[in-house]
C-alpha positions, 0 to 999 in steps of 0.5 A: 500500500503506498501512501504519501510521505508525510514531512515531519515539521521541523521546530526550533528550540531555544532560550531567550539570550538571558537564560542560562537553564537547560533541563527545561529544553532537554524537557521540551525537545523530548516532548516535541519529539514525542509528538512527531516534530524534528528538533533543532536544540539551540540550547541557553543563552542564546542571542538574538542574532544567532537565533533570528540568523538559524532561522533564516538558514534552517527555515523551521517551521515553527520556534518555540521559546522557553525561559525560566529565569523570569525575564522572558518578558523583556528578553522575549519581546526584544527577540520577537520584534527582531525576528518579525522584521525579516521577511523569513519570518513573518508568518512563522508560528513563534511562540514563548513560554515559562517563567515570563515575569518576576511576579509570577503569570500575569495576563499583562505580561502575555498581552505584552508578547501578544503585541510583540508579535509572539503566536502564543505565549504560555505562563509557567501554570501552562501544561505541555500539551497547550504547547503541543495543541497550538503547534498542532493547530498552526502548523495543520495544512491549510484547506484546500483552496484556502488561500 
């Protein structure tokens, strides 16, 4: 039985500039694995630059951005902003998660991202599988005579 060879999405994995955690990565590409996606693992203390330049040459499907150190907020919005002034990127589903404030979640703070140009922002009270529905969701092939 033949059938037609899926292409499996490829996501990019960092962390903003700032954050120097790693087990929340190793966490997150195993998860993304698990749900079907190829990973790059950019890894910690990722700048903005290196990040923005592996998505031009790589051309991912998606970028998700993790942070733990409680300034994905500043660090999050900078990234995003750059990252959207390239064509490359102007439709790429980019999304941030975790520890994105000092206070702890805060609907202002993912406002914030929202406005900054992030897809989806996840506080550090979301669970994996938010993550794994809305890339599921954005990276769904359009319809058929859609566009």
């Amino acid at each position: 039985m033949g059938g037609v060879a899926r292409r499996v999405p490829l996501v990019l994995l960092s962390s903003v500039s700032s954050d120097s955690h790693t087990w929340n990565l190793v966490f997150l590409q195993l998860l993304l694995e698990e749900a079907g996606h190829q990973v790059v693992n950019l890894g910690a203390c990722v700048p903005d630059g290196l990040l923005i330049a592996e998505v031009g040459q790589r051309r991912p499907d998606a970028v998700v951005i993790s942070t733990v150190n409680g300034h994905g907020r500043v660090d999050g919005a900078r990234l995003v902003t750059a990252l959207r002034s390239h064509p490359f990127a102007a439709d790429l589903p980019v999304v941030i998660g975790g520890k994105l404030g000092v206070s702890g979640p805060d609907p202002a703070t993912a406002e914030h991202l929202l406005r900054a140009g992030f897809t989806a922002v996840f506080q550090d009270d979301a669970g994996p599988e938010h993550l794994i529905g809305t890339l599921r969701a954005a990276l769904e092939p359009a319809p058929v005579g859609a566009r």
